[in-house]
LOTIDREN-981245 format. One record per atom (N, C-alpha, C): residue in three letters; x negated, z, y negated. Coordinates in pm, whole numbers, plus 50000, padded with zeros to 5 digits. Example, Ala and Ser with C-alpha at 12.3 -4.5 7.8 and 13.67 -1.06 7.14 Angstrom:
# LOTIDREN-981245
ALA486815078050569/ALA487705078050450/ALA486805078050330/SER487155070850225/SER486335071450106/SER487105078749997/
This chain:
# LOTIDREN-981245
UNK464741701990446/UNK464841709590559/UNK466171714490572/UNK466391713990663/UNK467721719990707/UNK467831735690772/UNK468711738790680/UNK468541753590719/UNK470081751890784/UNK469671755790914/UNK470771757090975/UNK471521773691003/UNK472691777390948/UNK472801792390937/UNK474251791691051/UNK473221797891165/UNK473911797691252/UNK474431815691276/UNK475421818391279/UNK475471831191292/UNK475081840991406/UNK475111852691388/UNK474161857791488/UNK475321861991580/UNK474951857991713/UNK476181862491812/UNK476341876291845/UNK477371874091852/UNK478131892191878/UNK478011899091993/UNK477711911591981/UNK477101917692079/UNK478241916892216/UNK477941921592313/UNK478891922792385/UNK479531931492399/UNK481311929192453/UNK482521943792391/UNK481761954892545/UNK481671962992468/UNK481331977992561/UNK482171975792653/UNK481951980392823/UNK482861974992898/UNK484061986692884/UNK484711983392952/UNK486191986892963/UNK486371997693082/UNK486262010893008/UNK486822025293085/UNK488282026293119/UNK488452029093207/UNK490242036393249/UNK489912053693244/UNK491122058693169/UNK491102067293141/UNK492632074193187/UNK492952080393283/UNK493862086093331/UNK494692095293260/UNK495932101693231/UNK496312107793150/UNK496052121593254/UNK496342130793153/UNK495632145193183/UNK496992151093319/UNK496262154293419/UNK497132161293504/UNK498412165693439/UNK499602167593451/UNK500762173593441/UNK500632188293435/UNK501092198893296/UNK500502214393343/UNK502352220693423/UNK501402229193511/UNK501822234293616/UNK503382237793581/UNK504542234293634/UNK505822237093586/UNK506362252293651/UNK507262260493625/UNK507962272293696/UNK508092266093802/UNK508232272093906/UNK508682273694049/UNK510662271394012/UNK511172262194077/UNK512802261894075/UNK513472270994172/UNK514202281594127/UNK515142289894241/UNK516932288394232/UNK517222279394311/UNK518942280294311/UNK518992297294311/UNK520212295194211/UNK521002312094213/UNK522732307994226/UNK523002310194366/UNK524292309594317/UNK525182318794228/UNK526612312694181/UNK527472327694144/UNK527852334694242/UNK527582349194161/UNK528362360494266/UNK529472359094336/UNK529672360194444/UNK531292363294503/UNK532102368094428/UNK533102357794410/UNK534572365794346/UNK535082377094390/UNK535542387194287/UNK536072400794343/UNK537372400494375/UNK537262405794523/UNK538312406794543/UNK539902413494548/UNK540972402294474/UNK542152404294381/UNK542792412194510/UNK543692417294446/UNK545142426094570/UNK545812408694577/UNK546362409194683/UNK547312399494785/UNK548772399494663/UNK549272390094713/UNK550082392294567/UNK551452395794661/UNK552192404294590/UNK553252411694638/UNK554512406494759/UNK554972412994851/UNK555572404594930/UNK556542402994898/UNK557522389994932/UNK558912383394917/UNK559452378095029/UNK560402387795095/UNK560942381395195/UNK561902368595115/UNK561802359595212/UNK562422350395205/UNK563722346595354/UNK565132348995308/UNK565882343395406/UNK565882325895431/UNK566012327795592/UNK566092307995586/UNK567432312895539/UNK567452291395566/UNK568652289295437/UNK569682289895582/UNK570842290795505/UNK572352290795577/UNK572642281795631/UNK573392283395764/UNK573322272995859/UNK573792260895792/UNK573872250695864/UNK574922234095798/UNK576312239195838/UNK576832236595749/UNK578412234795821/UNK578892224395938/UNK579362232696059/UNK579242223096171/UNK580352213896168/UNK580392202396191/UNK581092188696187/UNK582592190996203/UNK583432184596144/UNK584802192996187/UNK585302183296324/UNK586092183996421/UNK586092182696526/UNK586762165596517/UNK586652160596610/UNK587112145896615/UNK588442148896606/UNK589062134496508/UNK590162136896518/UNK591422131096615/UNK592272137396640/UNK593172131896728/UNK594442129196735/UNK594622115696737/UNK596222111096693/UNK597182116396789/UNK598092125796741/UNK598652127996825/UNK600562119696768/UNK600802113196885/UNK602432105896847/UNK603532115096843/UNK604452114896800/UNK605092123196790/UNK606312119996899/UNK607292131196921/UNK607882128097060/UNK609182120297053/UNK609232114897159/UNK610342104597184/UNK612042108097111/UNK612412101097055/UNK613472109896972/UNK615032110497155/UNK615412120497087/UNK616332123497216/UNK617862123597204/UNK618002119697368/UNK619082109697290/UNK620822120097225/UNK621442115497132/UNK622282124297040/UNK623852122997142/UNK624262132597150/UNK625162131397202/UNK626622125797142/UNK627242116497151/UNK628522107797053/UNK629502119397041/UNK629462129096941/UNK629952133796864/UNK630982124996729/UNK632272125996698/UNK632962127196597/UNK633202142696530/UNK632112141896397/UNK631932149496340/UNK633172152096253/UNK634212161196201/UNK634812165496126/UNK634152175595968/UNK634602163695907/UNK633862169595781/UNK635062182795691/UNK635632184295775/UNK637632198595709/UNK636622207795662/UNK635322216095625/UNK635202225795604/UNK636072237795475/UNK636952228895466/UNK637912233895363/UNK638662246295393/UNK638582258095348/UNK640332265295364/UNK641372257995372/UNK642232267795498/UNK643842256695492/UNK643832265995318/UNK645382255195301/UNK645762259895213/UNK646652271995183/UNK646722279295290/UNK647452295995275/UNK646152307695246/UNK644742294895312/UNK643772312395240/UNK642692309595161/UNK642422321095030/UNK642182317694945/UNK641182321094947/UNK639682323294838/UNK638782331294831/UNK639082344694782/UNK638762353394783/UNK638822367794716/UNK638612369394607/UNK638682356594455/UNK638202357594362/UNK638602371194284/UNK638082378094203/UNK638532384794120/UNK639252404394163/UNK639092400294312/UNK639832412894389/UNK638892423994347/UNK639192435794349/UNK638702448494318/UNK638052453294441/UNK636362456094421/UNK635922463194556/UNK635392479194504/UNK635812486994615/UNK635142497794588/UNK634162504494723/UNK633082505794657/UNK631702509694698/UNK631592522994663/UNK631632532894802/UNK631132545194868/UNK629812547194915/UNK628872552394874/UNK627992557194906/UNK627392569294940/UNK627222576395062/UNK626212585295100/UNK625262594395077/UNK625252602394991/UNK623842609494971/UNK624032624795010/UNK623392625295195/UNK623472642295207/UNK625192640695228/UNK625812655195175/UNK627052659995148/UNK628162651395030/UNK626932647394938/UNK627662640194822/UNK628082625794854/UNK629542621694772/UNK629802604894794/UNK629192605994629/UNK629232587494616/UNK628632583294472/UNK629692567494499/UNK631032569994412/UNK631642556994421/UNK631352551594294/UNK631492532694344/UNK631362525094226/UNK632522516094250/UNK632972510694182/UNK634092497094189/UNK633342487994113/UNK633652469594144/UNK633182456094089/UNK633952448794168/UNK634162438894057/UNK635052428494093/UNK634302414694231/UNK635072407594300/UNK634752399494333/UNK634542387094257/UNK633122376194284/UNK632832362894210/UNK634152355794291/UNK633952341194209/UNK634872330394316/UNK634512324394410/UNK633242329894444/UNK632882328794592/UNK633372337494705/UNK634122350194648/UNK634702360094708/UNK632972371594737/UNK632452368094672/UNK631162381894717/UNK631332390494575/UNK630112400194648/UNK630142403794520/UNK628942415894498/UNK628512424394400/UNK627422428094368/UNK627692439594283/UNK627272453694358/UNK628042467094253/UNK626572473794200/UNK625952476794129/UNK625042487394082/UNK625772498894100/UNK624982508994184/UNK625572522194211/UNK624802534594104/UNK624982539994006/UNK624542546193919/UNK624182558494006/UNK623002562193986/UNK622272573194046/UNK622162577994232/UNK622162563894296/UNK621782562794434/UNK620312557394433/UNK619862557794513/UNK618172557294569/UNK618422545194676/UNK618482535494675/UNK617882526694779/UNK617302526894829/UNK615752531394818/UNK614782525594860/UNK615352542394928/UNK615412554994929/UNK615392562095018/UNK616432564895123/UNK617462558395069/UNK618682557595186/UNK619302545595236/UNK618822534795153/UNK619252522195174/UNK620542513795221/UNK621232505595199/UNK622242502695224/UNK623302506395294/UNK622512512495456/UNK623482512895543/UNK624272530195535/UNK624042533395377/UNK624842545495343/UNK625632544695273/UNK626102531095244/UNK627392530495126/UNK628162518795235/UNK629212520195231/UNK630332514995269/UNK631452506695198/UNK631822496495210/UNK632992492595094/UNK634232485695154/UNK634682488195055/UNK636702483495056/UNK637272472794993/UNK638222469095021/UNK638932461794910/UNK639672473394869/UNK639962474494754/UNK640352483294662/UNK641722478394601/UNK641692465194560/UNK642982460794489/UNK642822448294519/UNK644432445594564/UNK644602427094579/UNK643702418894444/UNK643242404794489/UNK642942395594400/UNK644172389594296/UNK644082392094164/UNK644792386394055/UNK645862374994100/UNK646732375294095/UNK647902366094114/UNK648312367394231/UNK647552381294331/UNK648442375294458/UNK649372381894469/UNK650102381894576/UNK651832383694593/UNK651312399894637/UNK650442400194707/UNK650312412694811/UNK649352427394683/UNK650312438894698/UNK649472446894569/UNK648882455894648/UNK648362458594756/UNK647752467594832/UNK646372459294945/UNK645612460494937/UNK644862453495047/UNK644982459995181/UNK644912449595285/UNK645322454995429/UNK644892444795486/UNK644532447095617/UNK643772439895747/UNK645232431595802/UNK644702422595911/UNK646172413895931/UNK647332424096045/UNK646772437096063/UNK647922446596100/UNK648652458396073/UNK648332454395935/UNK649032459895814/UNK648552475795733/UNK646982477995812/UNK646362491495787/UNK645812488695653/UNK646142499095529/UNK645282497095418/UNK644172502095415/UNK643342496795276/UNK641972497695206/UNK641122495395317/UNK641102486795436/UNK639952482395534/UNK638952481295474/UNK637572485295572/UNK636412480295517/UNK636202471395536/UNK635492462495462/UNK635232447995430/UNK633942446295608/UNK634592432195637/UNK633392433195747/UNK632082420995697/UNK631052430095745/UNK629732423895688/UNK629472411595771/
């Protein structure tokens, strides 16, 4: 005999439930909060400000100007003689004497002439600057060294003339 061992069939799978997950629990209520208003700072201190300084304005166009027609020279023969004749000399070396002015008082000085015939006296204890030149007066005092003539005189024979400026 045949024993046939057939197994015993399996029950059937319990059917198949869906099962939802549990509601969501209830969350806070959401409230935007903004931030407070910033407090308000003091203005920040004033600074005048100057505008700036003008441009420097353009310097002006320039303009050639020609220069003028040369004019015409008149034919001159120039003589170059600026020489002394030979009878007059310079005043080298001649003796001057310098009178000066102050008030009631004179203040004389004597100095020789350069060989330019000028010449240059320091007056010891006169004031220039308060009486100034046109208070001293001067002379020739004594002929120039070697000359023939021992007295100085104008060409009409008056001595110690003042020297003309």
């Amino acid at each position: 005999m045949s024993i046939s061992h057939t197994p015993p069939s399996p029950s059937p799978p319990p059917p198949y439930e869906y099962k939802s997950p549990p509601p969501p629990s209830p969350k806070p209520q959401y409230e935007y909060k903004s931030p407070p208003p910033p407090s308000p700072s003091p203005p920040p201190p004033y600074e005048y400000k100057s505008p700036p300084p003008p441009s420097p304005s353009p310097p002006p166009p320039y303009e050639y100007k020609s220069p003028p027609p040369p004019s015409p020279k008149p034919h001159y023969e120039y003589k170059h003689h600026h020489h002394l004749p030979h009878h007059h000399h310079h005043l080298m070396s001649a003796v001057v004497e310098l009178t000066c002015k102050v008030g009631e008082k004179e203040i004389k000085a004597y100095g020789e002439t350069k060989i330019n015939g000028k010449y240059s006296i320091t007056v010891e204890g006169f004031d220039y600057g308060k009486y100034g030149a046109e208070a001293c007066k001067a002379k020739l005092y004594k002929a120039p060294k070697g000359s023939p003539c021992n007295i100085a005189t104008n060409s009409t024979g008056v001595r110690r003339v003042p020297i003309s400026r």
